[in-house]
N, CA and C atoms as a LAMMPS dump frame, in Angstrom:
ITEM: TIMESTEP
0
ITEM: NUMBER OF ATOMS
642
ITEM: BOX BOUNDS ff ff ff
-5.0000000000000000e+02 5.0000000000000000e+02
-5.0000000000000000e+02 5.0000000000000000e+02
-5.0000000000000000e+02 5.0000000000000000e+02
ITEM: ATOMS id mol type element x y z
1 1 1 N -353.111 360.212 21.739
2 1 2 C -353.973 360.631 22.841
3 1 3 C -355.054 361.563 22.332
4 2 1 N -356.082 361.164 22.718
5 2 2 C -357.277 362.198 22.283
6 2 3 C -357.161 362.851 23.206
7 3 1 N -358.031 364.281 22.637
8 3 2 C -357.984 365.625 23.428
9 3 3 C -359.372 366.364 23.083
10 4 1 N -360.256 365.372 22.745
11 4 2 C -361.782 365.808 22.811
12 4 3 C -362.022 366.804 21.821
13 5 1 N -361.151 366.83 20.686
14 5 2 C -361.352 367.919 19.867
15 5 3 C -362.882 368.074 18.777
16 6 1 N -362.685 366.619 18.131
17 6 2 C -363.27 366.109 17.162
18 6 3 C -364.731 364.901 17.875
19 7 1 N -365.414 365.642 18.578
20 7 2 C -366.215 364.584 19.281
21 7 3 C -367.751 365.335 19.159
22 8 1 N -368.425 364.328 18.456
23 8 2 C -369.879 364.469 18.249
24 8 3 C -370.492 365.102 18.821
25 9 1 N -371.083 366.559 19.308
26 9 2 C -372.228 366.532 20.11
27 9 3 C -371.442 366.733 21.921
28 10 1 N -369.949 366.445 21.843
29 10 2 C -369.398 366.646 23.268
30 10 3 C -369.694 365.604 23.752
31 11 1 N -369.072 364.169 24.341
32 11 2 C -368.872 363.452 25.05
33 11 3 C -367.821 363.671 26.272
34 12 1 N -368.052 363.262 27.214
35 12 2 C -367.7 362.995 28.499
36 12 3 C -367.124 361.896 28.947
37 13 1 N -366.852 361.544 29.733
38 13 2 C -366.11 360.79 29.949
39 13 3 C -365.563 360.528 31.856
40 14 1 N -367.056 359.794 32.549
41 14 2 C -366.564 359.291 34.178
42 14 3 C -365.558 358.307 34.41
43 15 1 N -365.313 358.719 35.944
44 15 2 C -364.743 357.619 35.749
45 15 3 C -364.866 357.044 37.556
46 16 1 N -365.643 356.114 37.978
47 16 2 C -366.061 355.976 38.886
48 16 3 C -365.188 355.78 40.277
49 17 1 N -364.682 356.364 41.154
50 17 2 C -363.678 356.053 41.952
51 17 3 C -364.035 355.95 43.522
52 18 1 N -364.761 356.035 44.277
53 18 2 C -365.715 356.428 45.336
54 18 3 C -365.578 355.185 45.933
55 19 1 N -365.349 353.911 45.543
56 19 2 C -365.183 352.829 46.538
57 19 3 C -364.446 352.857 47.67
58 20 1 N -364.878 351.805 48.571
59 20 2 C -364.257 351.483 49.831
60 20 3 C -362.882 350.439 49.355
61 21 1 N -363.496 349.685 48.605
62 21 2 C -362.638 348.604 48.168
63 21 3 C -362.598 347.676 49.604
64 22 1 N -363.712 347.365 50.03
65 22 2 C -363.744 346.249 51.265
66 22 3 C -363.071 345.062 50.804
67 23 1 N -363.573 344.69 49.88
68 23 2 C -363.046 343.117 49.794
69 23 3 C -361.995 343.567 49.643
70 24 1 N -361.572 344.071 49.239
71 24 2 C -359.786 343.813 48.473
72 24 3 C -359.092 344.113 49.882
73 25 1 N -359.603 345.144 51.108
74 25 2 C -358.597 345.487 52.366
75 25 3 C -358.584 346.477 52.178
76 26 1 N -359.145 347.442 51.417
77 26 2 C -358.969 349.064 51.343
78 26 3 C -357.732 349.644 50.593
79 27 1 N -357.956 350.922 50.455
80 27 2 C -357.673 351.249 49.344
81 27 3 C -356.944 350.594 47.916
82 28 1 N -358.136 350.671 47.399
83 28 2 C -358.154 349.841 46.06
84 28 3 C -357.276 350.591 44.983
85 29 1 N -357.713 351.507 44.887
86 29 2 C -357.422 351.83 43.581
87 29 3 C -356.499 352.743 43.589
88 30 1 N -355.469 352.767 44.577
89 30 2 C -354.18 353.664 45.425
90 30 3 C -352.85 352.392 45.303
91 31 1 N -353.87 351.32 45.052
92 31 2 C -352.801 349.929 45.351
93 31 3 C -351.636 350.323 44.411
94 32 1 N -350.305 350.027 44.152
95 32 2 C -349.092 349.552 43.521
96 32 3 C -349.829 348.857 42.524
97 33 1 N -349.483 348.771 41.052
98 33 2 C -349.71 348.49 39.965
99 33 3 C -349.21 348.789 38.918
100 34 1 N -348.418 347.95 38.503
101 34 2 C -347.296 347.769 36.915
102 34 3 C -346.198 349.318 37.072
103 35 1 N -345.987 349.891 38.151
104 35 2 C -345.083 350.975 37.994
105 35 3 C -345.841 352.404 38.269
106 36 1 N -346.829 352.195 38.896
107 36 2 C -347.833 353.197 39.163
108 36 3 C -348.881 352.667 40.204
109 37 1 N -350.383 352.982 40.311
110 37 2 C -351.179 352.769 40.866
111 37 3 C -352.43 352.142 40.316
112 38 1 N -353.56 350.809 41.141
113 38 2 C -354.358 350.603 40.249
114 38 3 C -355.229 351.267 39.027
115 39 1 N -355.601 352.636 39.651
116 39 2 C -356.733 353.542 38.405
117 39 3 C -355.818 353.914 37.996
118 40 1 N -354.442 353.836 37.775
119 40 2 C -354.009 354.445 36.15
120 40 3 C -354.56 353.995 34.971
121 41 1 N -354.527 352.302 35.282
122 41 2 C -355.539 351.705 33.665
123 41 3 C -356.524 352.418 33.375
124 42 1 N -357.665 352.954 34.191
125 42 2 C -359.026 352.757 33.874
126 42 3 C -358.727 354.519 33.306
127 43 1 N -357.92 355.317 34.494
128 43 2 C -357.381 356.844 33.45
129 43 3 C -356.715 356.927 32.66
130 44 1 N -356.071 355.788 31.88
131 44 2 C -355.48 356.237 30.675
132 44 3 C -356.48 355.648 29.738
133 45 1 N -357.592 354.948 29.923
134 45 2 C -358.264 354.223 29.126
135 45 3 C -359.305 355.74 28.624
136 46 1 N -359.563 356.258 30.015
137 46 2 C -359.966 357.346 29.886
138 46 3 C -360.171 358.824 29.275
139 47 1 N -358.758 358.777 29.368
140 47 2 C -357.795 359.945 28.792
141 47 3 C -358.149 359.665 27.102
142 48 1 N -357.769 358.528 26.612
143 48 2 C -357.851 357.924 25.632
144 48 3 C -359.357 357.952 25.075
145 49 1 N -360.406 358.117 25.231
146 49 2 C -361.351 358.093 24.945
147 49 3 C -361.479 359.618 24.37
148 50 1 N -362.623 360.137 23.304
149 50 2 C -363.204 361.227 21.712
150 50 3 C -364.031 361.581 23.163
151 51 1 N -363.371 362.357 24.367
152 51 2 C -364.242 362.817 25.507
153 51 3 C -363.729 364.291 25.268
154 52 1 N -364.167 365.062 26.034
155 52 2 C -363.81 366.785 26.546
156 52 3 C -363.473 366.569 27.523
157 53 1 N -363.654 366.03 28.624
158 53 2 C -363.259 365.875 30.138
159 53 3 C -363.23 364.228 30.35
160 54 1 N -362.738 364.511 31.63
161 54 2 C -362.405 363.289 32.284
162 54 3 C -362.693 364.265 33.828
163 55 1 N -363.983 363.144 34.279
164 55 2 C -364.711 363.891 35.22
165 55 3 C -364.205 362.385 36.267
166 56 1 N -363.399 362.62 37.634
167 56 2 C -363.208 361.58 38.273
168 56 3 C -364.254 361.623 39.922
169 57 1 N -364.686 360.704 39.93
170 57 2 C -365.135 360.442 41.302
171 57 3 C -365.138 360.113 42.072
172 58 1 N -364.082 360.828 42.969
173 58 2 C -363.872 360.145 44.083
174 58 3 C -364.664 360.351 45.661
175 59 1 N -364.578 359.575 46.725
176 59 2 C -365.131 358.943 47.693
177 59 3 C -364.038 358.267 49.035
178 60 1 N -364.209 357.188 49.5
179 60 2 C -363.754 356.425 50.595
180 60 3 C -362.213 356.578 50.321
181 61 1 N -361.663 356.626 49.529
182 61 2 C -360.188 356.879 49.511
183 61 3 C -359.718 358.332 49.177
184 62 1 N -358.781 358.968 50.007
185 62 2 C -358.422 360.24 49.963
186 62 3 C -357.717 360.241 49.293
187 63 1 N -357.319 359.538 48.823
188 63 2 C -355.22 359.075 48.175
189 63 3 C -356.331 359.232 45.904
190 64 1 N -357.018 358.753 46.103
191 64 2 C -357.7 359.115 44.495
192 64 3 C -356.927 360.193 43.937
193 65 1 N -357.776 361.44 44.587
194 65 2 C -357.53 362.813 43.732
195 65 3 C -356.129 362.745 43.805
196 66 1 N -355.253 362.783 44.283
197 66 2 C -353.719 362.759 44.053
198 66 3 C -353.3 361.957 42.759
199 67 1 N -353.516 360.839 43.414
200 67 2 C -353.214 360.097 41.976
201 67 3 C -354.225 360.599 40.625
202 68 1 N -355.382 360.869 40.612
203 68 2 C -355.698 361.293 39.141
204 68 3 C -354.771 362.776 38.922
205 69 1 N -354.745 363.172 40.019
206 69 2 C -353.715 364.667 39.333
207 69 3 C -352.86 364.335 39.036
208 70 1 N -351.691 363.64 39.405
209 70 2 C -350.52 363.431 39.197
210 70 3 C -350.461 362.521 37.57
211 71 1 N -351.754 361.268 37.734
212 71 2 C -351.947 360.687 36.232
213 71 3 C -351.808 361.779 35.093
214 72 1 N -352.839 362.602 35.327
215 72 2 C -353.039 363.546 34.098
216 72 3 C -351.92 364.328 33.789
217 73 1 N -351.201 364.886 35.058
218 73 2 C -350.069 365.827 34.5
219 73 3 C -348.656 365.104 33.704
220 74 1 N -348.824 363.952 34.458
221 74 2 C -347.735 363.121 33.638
222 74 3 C -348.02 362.927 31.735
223 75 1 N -349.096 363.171 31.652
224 75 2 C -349.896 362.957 30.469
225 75 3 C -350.035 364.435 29.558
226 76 1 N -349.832 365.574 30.425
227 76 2 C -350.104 366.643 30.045
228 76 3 C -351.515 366.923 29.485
229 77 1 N -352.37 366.542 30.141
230 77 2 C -353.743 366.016 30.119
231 77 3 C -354.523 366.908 31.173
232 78 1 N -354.128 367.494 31.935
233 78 2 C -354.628 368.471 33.809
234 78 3 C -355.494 369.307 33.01
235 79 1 N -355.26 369.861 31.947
236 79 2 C -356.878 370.775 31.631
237 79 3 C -357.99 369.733 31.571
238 80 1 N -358.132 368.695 31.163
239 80 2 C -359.218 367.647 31.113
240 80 3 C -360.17 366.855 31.883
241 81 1 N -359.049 367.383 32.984
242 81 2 C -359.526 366.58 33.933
243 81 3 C -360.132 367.377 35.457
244 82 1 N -361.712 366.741 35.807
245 82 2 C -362.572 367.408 37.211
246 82 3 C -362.437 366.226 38.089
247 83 1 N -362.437 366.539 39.174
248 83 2 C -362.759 365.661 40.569
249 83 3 C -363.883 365.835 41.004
250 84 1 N -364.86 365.203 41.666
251 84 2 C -365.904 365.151 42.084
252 84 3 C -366.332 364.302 43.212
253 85 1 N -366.43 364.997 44.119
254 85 2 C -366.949 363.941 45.876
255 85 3 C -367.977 363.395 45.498
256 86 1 N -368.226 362.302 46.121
257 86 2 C -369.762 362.102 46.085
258 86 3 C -369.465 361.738 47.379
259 87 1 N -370.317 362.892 48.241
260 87 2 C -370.727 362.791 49.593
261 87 3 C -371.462 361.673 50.114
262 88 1 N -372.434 361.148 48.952
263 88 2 C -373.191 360.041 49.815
264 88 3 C -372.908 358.128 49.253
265 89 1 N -371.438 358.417 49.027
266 89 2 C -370.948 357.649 48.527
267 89 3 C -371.179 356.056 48.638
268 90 1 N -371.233 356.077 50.556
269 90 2 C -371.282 354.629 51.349
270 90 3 C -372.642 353.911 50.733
271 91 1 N -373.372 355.001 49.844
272 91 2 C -375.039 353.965 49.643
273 91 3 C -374.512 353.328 48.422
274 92 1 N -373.672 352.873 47.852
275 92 2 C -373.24 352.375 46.426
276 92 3 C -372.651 353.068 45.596
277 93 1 N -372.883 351.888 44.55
278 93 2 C -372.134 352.507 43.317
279 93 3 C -373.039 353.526 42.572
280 94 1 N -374.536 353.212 42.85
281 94 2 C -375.511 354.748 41.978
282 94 3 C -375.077 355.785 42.639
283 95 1 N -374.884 356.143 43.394
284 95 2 C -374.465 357.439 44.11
285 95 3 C -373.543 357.818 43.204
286 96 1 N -372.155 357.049 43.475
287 96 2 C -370.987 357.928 42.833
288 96 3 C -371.632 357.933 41.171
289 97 1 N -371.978 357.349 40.502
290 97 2 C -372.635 357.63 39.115
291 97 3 C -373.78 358.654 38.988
292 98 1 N -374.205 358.767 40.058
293 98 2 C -375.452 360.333 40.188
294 98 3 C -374.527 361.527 40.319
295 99 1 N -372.948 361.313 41.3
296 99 2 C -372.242 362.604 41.182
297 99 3 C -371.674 363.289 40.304
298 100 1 N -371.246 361.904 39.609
299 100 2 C -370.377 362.383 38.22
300 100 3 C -371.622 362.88 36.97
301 101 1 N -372.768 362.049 36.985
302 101 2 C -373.847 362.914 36.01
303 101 3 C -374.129 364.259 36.903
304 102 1 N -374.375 364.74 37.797
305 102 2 C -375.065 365.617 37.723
306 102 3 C -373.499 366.904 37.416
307 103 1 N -372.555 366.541 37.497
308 103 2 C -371.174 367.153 37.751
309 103 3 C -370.954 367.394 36.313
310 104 1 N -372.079 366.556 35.238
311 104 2 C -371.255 367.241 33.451
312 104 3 C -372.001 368.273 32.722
313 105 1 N -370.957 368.809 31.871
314 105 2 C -371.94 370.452 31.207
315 105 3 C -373.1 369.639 30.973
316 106 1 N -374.574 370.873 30.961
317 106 2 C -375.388 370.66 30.514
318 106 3 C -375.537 370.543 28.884
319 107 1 N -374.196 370.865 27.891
320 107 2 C -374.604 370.292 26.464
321 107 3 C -374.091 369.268 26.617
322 108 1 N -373.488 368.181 27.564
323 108 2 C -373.266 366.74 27.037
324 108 3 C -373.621 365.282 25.908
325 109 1 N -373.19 365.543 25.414
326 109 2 C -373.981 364.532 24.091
327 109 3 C -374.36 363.193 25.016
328 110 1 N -373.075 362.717 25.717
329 110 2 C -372.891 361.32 26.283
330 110 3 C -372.272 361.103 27.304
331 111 1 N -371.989 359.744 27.786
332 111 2 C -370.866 359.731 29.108
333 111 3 C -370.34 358.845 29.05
334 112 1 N -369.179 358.351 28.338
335 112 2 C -368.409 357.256 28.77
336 112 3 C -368.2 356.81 30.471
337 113 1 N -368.908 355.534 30.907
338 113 2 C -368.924 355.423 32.22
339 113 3 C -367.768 354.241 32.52
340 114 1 N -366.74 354.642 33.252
341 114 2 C -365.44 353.797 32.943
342 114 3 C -365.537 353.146 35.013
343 115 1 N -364.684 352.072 35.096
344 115 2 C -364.617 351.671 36.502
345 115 3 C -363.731 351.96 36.881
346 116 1 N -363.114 352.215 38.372
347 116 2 C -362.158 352.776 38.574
348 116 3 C -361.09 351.535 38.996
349 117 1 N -361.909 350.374 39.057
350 117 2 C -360.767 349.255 39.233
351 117 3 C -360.977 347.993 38.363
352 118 1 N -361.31 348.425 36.491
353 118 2 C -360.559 347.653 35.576
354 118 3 C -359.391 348.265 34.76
355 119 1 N -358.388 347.818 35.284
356 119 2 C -356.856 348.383 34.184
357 119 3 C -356.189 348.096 32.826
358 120 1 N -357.573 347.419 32.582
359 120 2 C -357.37 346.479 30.925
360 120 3 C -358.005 346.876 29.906
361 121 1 N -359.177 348.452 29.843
362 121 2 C -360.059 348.051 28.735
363 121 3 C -359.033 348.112 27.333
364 122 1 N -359.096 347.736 26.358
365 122 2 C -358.323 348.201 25.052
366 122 3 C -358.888 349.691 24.835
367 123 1 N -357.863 349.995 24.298
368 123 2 C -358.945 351.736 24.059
369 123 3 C -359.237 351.685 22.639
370 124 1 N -359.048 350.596 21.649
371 124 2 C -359.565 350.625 20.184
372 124 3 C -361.175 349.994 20.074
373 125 1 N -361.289 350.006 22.155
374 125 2 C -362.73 350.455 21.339
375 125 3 C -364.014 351.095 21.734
376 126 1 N -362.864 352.203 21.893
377 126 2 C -363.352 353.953 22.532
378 126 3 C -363.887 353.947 21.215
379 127 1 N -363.278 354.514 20.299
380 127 2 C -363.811 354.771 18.424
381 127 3 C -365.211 354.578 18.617
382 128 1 N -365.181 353.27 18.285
383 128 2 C -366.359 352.379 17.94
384 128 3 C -367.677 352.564 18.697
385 129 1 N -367.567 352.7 20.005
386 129 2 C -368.618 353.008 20.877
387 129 3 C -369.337 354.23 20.698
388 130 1 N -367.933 355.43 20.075
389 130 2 C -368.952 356.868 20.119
390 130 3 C -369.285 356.867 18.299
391 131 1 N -368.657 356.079 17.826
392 131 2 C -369.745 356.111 16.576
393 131 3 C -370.484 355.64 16.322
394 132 1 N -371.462 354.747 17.117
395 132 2 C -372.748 353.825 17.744
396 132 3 C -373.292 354.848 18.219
397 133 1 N -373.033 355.766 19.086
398 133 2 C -374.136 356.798 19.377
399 133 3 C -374.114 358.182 18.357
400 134 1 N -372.99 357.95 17.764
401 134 2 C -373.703 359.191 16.708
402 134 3 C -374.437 358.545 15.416
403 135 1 N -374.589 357.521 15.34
404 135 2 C -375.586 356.902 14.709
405 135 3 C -376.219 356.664 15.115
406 136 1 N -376.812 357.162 16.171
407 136 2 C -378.238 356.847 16.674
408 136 3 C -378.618 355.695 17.839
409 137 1 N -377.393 355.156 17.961
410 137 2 C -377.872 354.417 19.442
411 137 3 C -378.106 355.258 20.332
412 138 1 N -378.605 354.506 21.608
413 138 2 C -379.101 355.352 23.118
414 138 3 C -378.045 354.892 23.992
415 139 1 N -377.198 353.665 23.644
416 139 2 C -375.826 353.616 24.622
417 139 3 C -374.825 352.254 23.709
418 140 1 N -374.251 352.285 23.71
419 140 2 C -373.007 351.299 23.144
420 140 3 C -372.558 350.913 24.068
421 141 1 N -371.843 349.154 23.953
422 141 2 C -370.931 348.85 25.32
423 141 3 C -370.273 347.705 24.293
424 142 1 N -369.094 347.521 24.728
425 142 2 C -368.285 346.294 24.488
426 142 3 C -368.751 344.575 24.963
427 143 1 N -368.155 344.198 23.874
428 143 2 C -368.948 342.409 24.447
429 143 3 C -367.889 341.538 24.041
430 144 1 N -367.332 340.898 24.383
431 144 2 C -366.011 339.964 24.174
432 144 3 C -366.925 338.277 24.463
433 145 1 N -366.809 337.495 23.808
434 145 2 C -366.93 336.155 23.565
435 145 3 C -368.406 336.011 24.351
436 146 1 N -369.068 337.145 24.354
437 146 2 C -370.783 336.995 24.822
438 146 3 C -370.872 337.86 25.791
439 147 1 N -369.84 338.209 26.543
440 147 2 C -369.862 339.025 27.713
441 147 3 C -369.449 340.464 27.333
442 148 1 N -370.833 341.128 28.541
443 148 2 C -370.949 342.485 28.168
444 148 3 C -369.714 343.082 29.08
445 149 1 N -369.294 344.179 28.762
446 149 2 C -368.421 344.772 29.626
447 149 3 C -368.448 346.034 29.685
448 150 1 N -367.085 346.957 30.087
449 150 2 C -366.692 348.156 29.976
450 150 3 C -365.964 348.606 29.453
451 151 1 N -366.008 350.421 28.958
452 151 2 C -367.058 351.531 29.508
453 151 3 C -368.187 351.365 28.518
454 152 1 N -369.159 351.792 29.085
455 152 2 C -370.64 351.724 28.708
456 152 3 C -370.494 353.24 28.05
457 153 1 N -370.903 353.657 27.476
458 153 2 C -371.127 355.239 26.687
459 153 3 C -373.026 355.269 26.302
460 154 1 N -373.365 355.766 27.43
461 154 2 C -374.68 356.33 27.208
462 154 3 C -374.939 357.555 26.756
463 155 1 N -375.763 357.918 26.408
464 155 2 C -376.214 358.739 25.062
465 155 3 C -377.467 359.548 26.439
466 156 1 N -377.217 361.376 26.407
467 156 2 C -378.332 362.651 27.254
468 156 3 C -379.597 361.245 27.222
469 157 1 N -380.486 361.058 26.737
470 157 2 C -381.457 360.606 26.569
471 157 3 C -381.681 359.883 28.086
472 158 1 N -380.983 358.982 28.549
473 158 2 C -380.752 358.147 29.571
474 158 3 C -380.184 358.956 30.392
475 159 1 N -379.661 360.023 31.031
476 159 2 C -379.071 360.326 32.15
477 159 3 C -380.059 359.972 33.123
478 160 1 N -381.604 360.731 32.877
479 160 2 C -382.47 360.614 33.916
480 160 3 C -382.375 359.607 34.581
481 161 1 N -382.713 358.414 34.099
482 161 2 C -383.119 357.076 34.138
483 161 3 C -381.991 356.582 35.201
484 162 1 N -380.544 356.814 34.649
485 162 2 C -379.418 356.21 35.446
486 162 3 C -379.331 357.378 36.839
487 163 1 N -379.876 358.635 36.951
488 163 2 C -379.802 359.345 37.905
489 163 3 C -380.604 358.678 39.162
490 164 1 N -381.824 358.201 38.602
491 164 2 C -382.852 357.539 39.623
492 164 3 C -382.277 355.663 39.965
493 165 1 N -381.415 355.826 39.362
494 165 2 C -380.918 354.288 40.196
495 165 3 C -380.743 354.336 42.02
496 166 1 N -380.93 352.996 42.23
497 166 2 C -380.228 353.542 44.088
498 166 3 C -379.473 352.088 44.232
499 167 1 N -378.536 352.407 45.646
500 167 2 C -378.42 351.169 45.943
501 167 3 C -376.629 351.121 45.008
502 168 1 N -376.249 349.871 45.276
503 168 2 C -374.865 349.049 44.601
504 168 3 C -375.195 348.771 43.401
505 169 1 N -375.589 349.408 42.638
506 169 2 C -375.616 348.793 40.857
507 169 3 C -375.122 350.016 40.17
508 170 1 N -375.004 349.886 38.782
509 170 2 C -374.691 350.819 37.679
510 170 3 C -375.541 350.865 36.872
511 171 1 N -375.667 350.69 36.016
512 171 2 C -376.563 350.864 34.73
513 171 3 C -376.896 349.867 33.994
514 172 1 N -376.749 348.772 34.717
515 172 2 C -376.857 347.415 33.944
516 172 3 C -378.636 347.404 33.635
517 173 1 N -379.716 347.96 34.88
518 173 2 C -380.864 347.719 34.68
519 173 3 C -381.216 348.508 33.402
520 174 1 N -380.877 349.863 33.101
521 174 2 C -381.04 350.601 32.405
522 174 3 C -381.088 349.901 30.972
523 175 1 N -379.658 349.113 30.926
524 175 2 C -379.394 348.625 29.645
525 175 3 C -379.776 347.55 29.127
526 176 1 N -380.662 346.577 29.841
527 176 2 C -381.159 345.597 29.393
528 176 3 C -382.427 346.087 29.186
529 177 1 N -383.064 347.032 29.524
530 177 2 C -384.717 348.057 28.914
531 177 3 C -384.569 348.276 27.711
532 178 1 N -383.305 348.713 27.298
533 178 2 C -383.038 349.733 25.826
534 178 3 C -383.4 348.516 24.765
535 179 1 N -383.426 347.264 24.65
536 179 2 C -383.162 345.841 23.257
537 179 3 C -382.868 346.982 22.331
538 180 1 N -383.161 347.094 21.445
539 180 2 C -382.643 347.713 20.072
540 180 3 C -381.763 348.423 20.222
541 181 1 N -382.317 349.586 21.498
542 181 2 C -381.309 350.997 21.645
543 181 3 C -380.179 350.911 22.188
544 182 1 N -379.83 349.384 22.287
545 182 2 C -378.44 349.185 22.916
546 182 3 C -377.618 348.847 21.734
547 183 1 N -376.412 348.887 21.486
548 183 2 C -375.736 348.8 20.568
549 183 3 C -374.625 347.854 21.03
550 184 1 N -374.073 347.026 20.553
551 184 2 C -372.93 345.807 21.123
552 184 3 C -371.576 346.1 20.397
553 185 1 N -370.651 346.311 20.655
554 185 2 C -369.15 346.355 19.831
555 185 3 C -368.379 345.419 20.486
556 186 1 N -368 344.246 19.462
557 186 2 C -367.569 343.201 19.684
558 186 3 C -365.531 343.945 20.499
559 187 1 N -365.373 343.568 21.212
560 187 2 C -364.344 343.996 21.341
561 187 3 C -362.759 343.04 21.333
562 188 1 N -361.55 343.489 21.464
563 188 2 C -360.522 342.508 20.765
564 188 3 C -360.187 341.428 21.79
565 189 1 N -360.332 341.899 22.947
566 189 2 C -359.554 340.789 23.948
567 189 3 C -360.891 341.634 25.741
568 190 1 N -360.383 340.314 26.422
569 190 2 C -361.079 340.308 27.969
570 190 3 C -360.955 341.568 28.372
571 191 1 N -360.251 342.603 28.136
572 191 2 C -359.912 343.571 29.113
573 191 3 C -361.3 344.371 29.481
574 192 1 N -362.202 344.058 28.437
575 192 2 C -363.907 344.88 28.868
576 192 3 C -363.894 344.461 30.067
577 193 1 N -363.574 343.37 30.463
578 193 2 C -364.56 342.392 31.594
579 193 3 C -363.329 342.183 32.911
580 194 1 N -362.445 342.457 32.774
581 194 2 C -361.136 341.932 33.254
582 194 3 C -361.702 343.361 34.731
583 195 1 N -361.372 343.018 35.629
584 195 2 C -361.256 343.939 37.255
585 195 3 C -360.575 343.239 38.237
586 196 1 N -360.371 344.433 39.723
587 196 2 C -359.735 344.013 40.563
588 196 3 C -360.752 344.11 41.678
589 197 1 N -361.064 342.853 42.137
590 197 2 C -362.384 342.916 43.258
591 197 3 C -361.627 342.472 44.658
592 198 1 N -360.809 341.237 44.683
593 198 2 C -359.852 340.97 46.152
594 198 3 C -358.528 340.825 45.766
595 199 1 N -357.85 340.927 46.476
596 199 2 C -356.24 341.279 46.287
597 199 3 C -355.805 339.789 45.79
598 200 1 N -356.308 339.204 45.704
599 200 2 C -355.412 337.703 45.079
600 200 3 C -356.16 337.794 43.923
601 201 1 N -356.316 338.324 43.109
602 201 2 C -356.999 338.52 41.737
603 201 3 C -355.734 339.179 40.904
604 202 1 N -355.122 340.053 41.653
605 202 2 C -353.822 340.908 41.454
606 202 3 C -352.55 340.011 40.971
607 203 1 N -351.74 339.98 40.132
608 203 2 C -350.79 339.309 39.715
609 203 3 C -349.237 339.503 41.646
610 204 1 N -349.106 338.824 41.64
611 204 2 C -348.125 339.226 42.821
612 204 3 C -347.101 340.139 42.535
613 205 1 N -346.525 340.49 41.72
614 205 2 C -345.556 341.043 41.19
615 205 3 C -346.312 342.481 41.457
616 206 1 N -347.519 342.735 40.937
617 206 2 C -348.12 344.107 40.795
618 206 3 C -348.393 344.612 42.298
619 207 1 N -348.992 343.583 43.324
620 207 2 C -349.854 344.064 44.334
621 207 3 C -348.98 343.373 45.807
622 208 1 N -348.475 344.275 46.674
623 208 2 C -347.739 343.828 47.688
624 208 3 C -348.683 342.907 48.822
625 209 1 N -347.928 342.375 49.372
626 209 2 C -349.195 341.193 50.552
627 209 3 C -349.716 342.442 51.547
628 210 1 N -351.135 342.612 51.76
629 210 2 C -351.605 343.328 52.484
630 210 3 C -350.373 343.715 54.134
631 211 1 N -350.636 345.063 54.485
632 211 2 C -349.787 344.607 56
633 211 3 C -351.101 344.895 56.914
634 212 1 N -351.164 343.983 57.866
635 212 2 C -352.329 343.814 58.54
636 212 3 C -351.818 345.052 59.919
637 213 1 N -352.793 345.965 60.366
638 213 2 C -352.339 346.658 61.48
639 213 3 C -352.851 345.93 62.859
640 214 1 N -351.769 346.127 63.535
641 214 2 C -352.515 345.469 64.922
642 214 3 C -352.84 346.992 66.31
């Protein structure tokens, strides 16, 4: 487990949680999953990452901050970890990514930007990404059989840029501007790309049949 000791310049480390999770029926990332809850993947992927913090953002689900506290302490990890509202959550996903940037120290080198409902990334290739930006990239991201994925690790240079996003996107516009300054790390298996968007995406075993209220 990293513990942000040995990290370039101070990296960071979001982790986006603020959804409604409409399609899926609500609360997403509170769901039952492998012996825990969905965002344990995306916080231990987290945890796991050459970060100082693990800055979480939560939104539409109240049940989040519990579960990231309870994640981290099981981990012995609770100094590492901030919560962060993003009040204006319902306008998208730039919002909760404007809360968690404006929410990190001002010496931040970078920000690992993680999702709060993929539970697969590999973390071998956390490494790789922050030694792409201490060589001089402007952001690193994982790419498995052509496809780009997650966490993205952008490099101070770009906060602005991703601050002025609006609307349901992330940083995808950002990163197709950079050509050179983007950096690609081939990664080992799907889990970059792998998420939970509607509840039949969920293995049955992991995710109980919705109970509908009348």
């Amino acid at each position: 487990m990293a513990t942000g000791g040995n990290v370039p310049g101070h990296l960071e480390a979001l982790v986006l949680a603020a959804g409604a999770g409409a399609r899926f029926g609500g609360a997403k990332l509170t769901a039952p999953w492998r012996g825990g809850v969905l965002i344990d993947g995306a916080l231990a992927a987290a945890f796991a990452a050459p970060a100082r913090s693990v800055i979480v953002v939560t939104g539409a689900d109240p049940g989040v901050a519990g579960a990231a506290r309870a994640f981290a302490a099981g981990i012995a990890q609770a100094p590492r970890l901030r919560l962060v509202y993003a009040a204006d959550h319902t306008q998208g996903m730039a919002a909760s990514l404007r809360a968690g940037l404006e929410a990190l120290p001002t010496d931040a080198a970078g920000a690992f930007v993680f999702l709060g409902d993929m539970p697969a990334i590999p973390p071998t290739i956390l490494q790789p990404l922050a030694a792409a930006l201490a060589e001089g990239a402007l952001a690193a991201a994982p790419v498995f059989e052509g496809r780009r994925g997650h966490p993205v690790l952008f490099g101070r240079e770009l906060f602005e840029a991703l601050r002025n996003l609006a609307g349901d996107q992330g940083g995808r516009s950002v990163l197709d501007s950079l050509g050179a300054g983007l950096t690609l790390i081939e990664a080992a298996d799907s889990g970059i790309a792998f998420d939970i968007d509607r509840r039949e995406a969920a293995p049955p075993e992991a995710i109980p049949p919705r109970i509908v209220l009348r």
